[in-house]
C-alpha positions as CSV (number, residue, x, y, z in Angstrom):
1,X,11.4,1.7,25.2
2,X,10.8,4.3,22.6
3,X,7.4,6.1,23.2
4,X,4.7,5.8,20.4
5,X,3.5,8.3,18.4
6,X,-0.4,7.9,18.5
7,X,-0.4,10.3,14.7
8,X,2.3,7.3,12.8
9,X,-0.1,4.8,14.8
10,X,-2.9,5.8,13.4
11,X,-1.5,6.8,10.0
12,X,-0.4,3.0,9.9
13,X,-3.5,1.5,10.6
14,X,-4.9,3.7,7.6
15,X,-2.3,2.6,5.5
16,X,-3.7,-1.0,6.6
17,X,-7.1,-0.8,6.0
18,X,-7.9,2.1,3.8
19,X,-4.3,2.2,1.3
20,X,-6.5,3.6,-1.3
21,X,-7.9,6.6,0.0
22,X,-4.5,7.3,2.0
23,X,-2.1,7.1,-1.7
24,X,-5.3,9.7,-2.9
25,X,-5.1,11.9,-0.4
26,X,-0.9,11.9,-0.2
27,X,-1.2,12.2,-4.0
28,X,-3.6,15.3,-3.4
29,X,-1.4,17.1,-0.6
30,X,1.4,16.4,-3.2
31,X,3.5,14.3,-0.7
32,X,3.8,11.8,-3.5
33,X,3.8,11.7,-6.8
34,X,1.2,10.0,-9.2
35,X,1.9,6.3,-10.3
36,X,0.1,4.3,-11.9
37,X,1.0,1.5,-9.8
38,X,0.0,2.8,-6.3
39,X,1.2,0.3,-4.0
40,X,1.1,0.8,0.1
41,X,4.9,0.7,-0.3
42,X,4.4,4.6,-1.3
43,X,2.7,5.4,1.6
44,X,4.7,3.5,3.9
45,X,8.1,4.8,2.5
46,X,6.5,8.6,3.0
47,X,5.7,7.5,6.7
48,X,9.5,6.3,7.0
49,X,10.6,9.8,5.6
50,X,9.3,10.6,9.2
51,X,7.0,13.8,8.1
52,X,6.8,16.9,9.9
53,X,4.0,16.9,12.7
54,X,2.1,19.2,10.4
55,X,2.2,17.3,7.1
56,X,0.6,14.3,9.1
57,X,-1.8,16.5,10.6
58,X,-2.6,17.1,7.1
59,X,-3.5,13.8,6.1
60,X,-5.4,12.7,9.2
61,X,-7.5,15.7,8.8
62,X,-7.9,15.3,4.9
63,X,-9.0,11.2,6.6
64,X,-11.4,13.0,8.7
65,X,-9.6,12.7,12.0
């Protein structure tokens, strides 16, 4: 059984409940690029990229973790 990452979990459960303010921030940090259809497809397909530990850090930080 593969060990969980508690930084994808909780960039997941963002993604859930707060898509939103998780595509702004990505946009921001210029992980993604502007669309003007944000979708949480973007943000999920930039979790499945598997970021460096550092670029999440990023975003949970710019999420106030």
């Amino acid at each position: 059984m593969a060990k969980k990452n508690l930084k994808v979990s909780a960039l997941s459960y963002e993604i859930l409940t707060n898509v939103e303010e998780v595509l702004n921030v990505l946009e921001k940090l210029k992980f993604i690029e502007h669309s003007e259809f944000f979708s949480d497809s973007n943000a999920y397909c930039w979790l499945d990229d598997s970021p460096s530990e550092s670029d999440m850090d990023k975003v949970l930080t710019e999420l106030g973790y």
